[in-house]
MARRO-110785 format. One record per residue (C-alpha): x, y, z; residue in one letter. Coordinates in steps of 0.05 Angstrom, whole numbers. Example, Ala and Ser with C-alpha at 12.3 -4.5 7.8 and 13.67 -1.06 7.14 Angstrom:
       u       v       w  resn
     246     -90     156     A
     273     -21     143     S
REM end
This chain:
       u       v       w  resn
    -447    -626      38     X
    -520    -601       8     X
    -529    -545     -34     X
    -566    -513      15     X
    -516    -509      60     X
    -463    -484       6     X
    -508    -430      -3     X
    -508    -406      62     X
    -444    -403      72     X
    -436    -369      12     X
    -482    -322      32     X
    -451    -315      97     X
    -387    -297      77     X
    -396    -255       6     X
    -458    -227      26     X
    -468    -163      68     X
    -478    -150     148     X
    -517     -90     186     X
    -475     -34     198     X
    -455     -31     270     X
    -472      20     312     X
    -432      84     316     X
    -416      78     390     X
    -383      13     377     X
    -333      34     319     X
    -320      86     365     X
    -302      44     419     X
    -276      -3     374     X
    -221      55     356     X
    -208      75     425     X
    -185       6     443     X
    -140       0     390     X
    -110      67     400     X
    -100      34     473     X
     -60     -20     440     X
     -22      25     406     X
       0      81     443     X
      28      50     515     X
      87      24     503     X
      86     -43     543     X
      30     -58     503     X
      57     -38     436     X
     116     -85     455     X
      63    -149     443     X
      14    -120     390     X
      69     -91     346     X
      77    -166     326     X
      11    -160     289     X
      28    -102     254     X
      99    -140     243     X
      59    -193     204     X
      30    -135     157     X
      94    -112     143     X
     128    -173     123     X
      72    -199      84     X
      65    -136      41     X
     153    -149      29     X
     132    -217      12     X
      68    -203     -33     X
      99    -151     -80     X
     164    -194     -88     X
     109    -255    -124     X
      68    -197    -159     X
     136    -165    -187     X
     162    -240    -205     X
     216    -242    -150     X
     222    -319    -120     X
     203    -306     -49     X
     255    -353       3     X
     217    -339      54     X
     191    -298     115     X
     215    -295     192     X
     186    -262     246     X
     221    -248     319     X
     198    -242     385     X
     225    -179     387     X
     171    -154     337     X
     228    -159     278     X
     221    -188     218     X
     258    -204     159     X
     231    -220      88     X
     283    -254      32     X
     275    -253     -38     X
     310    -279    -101     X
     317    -234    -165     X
     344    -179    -200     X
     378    -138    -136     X
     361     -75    -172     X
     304     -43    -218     X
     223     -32    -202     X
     205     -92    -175     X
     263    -100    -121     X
     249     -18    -101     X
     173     -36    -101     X
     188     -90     -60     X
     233     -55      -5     X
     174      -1       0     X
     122     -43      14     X
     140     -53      79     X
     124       5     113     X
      62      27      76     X
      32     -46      71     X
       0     -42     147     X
     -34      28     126     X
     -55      -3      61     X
     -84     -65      85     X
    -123     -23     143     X
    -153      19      77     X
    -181     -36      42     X
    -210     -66     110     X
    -245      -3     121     X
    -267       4      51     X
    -301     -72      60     X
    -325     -54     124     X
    -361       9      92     X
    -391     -34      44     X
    -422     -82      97     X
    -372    -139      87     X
    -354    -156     152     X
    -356    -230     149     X
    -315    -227      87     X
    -251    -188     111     X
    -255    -245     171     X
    -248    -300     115     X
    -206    -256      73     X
    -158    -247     127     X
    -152    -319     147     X
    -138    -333      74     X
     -81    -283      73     X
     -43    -307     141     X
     -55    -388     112     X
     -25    -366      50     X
      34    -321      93     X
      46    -389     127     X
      66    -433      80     X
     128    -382      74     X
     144    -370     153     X
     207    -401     173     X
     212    -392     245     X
     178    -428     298     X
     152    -361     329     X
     135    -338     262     X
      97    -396     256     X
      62    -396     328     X
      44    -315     312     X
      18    -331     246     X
     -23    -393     269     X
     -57    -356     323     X
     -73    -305     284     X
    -110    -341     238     X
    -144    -375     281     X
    -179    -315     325     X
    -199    -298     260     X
    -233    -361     240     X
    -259    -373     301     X
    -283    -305     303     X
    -322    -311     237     X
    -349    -376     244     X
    -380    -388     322     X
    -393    -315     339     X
    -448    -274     327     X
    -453    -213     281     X
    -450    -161     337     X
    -375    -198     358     X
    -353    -192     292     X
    -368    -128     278     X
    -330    -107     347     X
    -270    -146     320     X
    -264    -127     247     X
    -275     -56     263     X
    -217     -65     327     X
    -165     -96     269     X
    -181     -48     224     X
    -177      19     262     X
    -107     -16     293     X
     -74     -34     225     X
     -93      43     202     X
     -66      72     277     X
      -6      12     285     X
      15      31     209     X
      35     104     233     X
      74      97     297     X
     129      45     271     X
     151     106     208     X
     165     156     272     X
     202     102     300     X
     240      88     243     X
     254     163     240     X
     269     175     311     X
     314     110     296     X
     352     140     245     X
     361     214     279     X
     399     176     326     X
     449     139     286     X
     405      65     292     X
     380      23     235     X
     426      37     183     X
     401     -23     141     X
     329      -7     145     X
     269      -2      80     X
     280      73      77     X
     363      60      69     X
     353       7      18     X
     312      46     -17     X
     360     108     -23     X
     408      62     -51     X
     373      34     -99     X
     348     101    -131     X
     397     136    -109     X
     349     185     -68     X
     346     206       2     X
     326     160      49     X
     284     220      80     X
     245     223      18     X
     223     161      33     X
     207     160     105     X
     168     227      80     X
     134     176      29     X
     120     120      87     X
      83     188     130     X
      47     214      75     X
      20     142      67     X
       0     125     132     X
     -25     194     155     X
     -74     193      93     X
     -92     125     102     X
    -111     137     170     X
    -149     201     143     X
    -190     165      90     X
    -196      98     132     X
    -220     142     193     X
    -281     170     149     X
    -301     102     115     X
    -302      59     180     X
    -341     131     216     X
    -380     140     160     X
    -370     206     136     X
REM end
């Protein structure tokens, strides 16, 4: 491989693209709040924000120094995340709440790239991520979810042109900041009803010892701001 060509491909992925136009971030939104709000649908692209969920479980437990086992993911849009390490103390509570807010989070930093004019970067970065997230998936339909997600987003970045990647990055963006709310109302309607008595928000009230409706308030406030602040970057205001 030349230098030249290095080049460009550095350039291609750390430089900076065109903004889009403002009709197609809008439309861009309005099919991702389409594959969020029907429910048939939301049965097959919750999987994606299932991914988000479980890798933000499995990236704090590394950054806090747990030993990660690792990660499954379900066709029912489950998912289950185990870790090794101290089963109390900061880094197994940061760990439990990163589940929740990490979909919401992720969509933040994608808009703030997308601001910036990195389009083709988030592409890369995100194929990066889910490679990495593979390595731990140990489920064959873990696997087959991760795998194909990576790949529409390689594929994406490398044989399409700039206007197709702007459509896409600006689609998984505006669905990780809308897919990141809807699952905490579920959780809570979940709960009101007597269901998920094991989930993030019940862990987490054991651990400190505070009410598990403090922490589904936490998982809101985090989504609904994210979706605030990640709304203005990708709509430039």
């Amino acid at each position: 491989m030349d230098t030249d060509h290095i080049t460009d491909v550095w350039d291609r992925v750390f430089g900076t693209q065109p903004d889009p136009t403002n009709w197609l971030v809008i439309a861009a939104g309005l099919v991702a709040l389409a594959a969020v709000l029907p429910n048939g649908v939301w049965r097959l692209t919750r999987n994606a924000v299932t991914i988000a969920h479980e890798g933000g479980h499995g990236l704090v437990a590394l950054l806090t120094g747990r030993r990660l086992d690792g990660i499954r993911l379900h066709s029912d849009t489950s998912g289950l995340t185990v870790s090794r390490g101290k089963p109390s103390g900061l880094g197994m509570i940061l760990t439990a709440a990163a589940g929740y807010t990490a979909p919401s989070l992720i969509g933040l930093g994608g808009a703030w790239l997308l601001a910036a004019g990195h389009i083709t970067a988030l592409l890369w970065g995100a194929t990066v991520l889910l490679i990495a997230m593979l390595v731990m998936i140990r489920n064959a339909y873990g696997a087959l979810t991760v795998i194909l997600s990576g790949a529409a987003f390689f594929l994406v970045s490398w044989l399409t042109e700039a206007s197709v990647q702007a459509a896409f990055a600006y689609g998984v963006v505006w669905f990780l900041l809308l897919g990141g709310v809807r699952p905490v109302f579920e959780l809570q309607s979940k709960r009101r009803h007597g269901g998920a008595p094991d989930s993030d928000a019940d862990q987490l009230s054991r651990l400190t010892h505070a009410p598990a409706a403090m922490w589904l308030f936490l998982f809101h406030a985090v989504s609904l701001c994210a979706l605030v602040g990640g709304a203005r970057w990708l709509l430039g205001l």
